[in-house]
N, C-alpha and C positions, 0 to 999 in steps of 0.2 A: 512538603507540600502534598494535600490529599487532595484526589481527583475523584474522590466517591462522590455520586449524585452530578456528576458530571456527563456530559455524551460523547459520543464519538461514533466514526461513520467509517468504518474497514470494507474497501472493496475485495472483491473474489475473496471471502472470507467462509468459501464453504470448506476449503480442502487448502491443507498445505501450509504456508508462510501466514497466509493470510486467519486462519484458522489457530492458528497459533499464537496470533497479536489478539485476536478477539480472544480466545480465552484467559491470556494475560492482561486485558482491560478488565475482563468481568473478576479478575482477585483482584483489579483496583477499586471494585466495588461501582464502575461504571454505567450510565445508560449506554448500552452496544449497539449501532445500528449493522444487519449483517447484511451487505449488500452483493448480489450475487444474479447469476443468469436462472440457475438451478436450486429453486425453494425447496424440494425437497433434502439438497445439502445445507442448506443455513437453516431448515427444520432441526437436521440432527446435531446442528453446531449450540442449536439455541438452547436447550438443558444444561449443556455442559457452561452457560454463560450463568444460568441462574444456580446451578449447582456451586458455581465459583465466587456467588454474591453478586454479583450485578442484575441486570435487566436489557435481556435479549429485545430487540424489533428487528423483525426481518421485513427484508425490503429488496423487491425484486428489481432488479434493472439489468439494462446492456450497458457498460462502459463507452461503446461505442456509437449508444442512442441520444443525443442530448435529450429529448424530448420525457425519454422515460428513466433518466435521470432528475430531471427537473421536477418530474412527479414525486418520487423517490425522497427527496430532499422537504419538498413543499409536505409531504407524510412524515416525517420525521421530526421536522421542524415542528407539526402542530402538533407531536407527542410528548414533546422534549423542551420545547418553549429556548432549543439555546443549541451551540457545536461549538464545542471547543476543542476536538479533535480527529481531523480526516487523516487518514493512512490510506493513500493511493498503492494497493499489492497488486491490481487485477494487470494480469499480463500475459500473454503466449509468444511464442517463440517457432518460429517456420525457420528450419537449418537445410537449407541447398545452393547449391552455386547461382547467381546471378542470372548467368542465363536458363535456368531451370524453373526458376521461380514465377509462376506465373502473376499478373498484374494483382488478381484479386486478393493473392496471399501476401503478397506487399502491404495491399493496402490496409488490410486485416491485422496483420502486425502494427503494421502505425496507427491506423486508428483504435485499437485497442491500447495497446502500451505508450503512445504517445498522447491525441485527442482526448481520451479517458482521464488521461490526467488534470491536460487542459479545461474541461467540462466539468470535473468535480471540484477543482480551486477554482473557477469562477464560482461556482454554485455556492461554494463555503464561506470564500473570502467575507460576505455581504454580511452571512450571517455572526461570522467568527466578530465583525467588527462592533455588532449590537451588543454583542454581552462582553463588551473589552480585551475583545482578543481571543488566539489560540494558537493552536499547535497542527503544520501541515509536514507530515511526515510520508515522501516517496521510498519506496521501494524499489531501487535501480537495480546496475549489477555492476562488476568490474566488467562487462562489457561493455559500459559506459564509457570506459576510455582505453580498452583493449582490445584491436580487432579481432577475430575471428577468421578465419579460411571458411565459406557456406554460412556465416553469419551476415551477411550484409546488411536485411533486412531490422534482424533483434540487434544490431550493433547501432544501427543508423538511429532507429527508436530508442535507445538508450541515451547515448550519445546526444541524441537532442533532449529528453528528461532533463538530464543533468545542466545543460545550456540555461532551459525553460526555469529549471526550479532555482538557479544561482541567479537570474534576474528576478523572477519571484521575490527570493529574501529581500532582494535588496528595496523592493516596492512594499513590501508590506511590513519590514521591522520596527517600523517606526507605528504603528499598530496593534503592538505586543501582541505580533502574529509570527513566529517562528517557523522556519521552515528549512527541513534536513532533507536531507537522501544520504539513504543508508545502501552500499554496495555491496551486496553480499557474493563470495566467491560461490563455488561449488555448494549445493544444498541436496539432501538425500530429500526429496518429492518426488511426484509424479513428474513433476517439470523437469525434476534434475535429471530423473533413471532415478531408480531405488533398485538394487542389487547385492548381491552376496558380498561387494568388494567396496560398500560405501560408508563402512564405518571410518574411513577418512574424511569425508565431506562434514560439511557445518548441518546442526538441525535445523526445523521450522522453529524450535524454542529458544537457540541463541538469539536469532533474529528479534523475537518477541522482547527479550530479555534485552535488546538494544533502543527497541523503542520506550520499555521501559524506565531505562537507566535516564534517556533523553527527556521523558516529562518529569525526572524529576532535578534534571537538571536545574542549577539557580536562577532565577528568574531574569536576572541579569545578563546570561551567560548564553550564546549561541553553538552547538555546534554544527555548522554549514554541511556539509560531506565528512561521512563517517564509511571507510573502507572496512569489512570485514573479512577475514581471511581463514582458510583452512590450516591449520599448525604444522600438519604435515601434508601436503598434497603427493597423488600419484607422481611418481618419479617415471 
């Protein structure tokens, strides 16, 4: 199945995971939407999408904003006339005990890594349905369903992802509208730590390499939650 001249909308796609599905869309030869807080990173994401055959649009928003989301989307759409595939990456992670945590960094975590999610499959669902369908692929984590000690808050917002996108499929497969979460373990980013001791961790490029593998999955064929793991992790 080729997905050239097709579109697609990657949150926080200036740096990292996200960064790294975008340019594995643009060797699918795809329209890329690169949606991010910080235009100057999805500037320097946007060559490496044309260099790769595709066609970068950059498109500024907050995950956390529906409003300038919805602008974001309404821009896209009149570039692209179509979305056949969202990849929800944009996410942050605040790690401290419960009681340390102040209210606004809770809420900051959730409505980033939760709400964002929520706000961008609405936004998509309407339009994924016009051109017969698509493909909604999250980016969770195995703390999706492994708690953490100072995780609370990135566990809770996980945790519900995964809740959120397994009713998802289940509304929207009938649609030939597909919809995974992919859980990746350990990742050498900003996010993860990057240090001297992380050539154990999984890259930004397997991940890519997962979503890949999933659009060309048979059309017939779902797969719901996709765990990935590091081979050898720290002992």
């Amino acid at each position: 199945m080729s997905w050239a001249g097709r579109a697609a909308i990657v949150t926080g796609a200036g740096r990292g995971i996200g960064r790294a599905i975008a340019q594995a869309l643009g060797r699918e030869r795809m329209q890329v939407g690169l949606l991010g807080r910080r235009v100057s990173e999805l500037e320097a994401v946007a060559p490496e999408i044309q260099a790769a055959g595709g066609r970068p649009i950059v498109l500024q928003a907050d995950v956390r904003d529906y409003a300038s989301l919805e602008r974001a989307f309404q821009d896209f759409w009149a570039t692209t006339g179509r979305l056949d595939v969202l990849v929800n990456n944009a996410g942050i992670g605040i790690f401290r005990p419960v009681e340390e945590m102040t209210p606004e960094e809770f809420d900051d975590v959730v409505r980033t890594n939760l709400y964002g999610v929520f706000y961008c499959c609405k936004l998509a669902i309407p339009r994924m349905r016009r051109t017969g369908g698509g493909y909604i692929i999250q980016v969770g984590s195995l703390a999706g369903r492994n708690p953490i000690a100072g995780g609370a808050a990135y566990c809770a917002s996980k945790f519900a992802v995964r809740g959120f996108s397994e009713s998802l499929m289940l509304e929207v497969r009938y649609d030939d509208i597909k919809v995974t979460t992919i859980a990746p373990g350990s990742v050498d980013t900003h996010f993860g730590g990057h240090g001297e001791n992380a050539a154990w961790k999984l890259r930004p490029e397997d991940i890519a390499q997962v979503v890949v593998d999933l659009l060309h999955t048979a059309p017939h064929a779902l797969a719901s939650y996709v765990e990935l793991r590091p081979l050898k992790p720290q002992k």
